[in-house]
N, C-alpha and C positions, 0 to 999 in steps of 0.2 A: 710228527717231527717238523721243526721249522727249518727254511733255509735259512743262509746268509745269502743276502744281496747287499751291492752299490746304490746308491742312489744318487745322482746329478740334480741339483736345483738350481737355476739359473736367475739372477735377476731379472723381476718381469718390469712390466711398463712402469708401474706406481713407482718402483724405487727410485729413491733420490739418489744421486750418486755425490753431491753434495756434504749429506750426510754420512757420520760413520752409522756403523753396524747397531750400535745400542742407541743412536738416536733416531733409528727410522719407525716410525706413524706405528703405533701399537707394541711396541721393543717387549714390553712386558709380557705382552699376550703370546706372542709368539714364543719365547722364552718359556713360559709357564708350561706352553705346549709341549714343545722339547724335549721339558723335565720331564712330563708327566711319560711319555714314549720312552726315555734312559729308564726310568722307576719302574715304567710295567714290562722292561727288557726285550724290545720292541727296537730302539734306538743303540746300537751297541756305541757307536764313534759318531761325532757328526763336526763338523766344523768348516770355517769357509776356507777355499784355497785362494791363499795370497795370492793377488795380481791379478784373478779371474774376476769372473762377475758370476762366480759358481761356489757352491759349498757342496762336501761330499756326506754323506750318511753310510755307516755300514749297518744296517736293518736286519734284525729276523723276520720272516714271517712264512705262511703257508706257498704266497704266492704274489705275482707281482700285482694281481687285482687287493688283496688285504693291505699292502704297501699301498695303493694309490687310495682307499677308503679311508687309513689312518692319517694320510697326509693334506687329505680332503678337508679334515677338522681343522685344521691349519688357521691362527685368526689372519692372518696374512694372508691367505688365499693367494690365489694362482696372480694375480694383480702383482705382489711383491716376490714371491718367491716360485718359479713357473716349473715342472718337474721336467727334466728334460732326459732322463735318461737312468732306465730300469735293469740290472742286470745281474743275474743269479754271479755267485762269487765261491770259487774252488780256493779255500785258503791250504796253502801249500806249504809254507813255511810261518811259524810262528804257531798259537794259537789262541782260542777264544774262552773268556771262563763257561762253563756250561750251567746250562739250564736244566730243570727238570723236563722241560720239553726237547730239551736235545739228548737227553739216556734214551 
């Protein structure tokens, strides 16, 4: 069974702050990645938090090393986007659609 975790990614050194969001160095690639983690239901939510220099991820996975391997593939690498913080997630209100790996 997978959890749900958070995940924190924080802008690393390469970002431009200059730039918006779909014009930084490889926008595509990164983007492409993304998708592919929402598609194999790996990525439940992900988006950046206004006003931070941080975007949040809600993730399934086994464990927080499979989150740092998947994130690893990243074409942006730790340079743009840096992982700053891993953490299992007790959803208490609301909920999540399910997976065959979550029966």
């Amino acid at each position: 069974m997978k959890n749900v975790f958070v995940v924190i990614r924080s802008h690393g050194p390469a970002w431009n702050r200059a730039q918006p969001l779909d014009a930084q160095a490889n926008w595509r690639g990164h983007a492409e990645f993304m998708n592919t983690l929402e598609a194999e239901g790996a990525v439940i939510l992900a988006g950046p938090l206004e006003g931070t220099d941080d975007a949040m991820l809600v993730m399934r996975a086994a464990d927080e090393a499979e989150i740092r391997t998947r994130l690893s593939a990243d074409p942006w690498g730790e340079d743009m986007l840096r992982t700053s913080q891993i953490a299992p997630w007790t959803l208490r209100i609301g909920q999540l659609l399910l997976t065959p790996d979550d029966r």
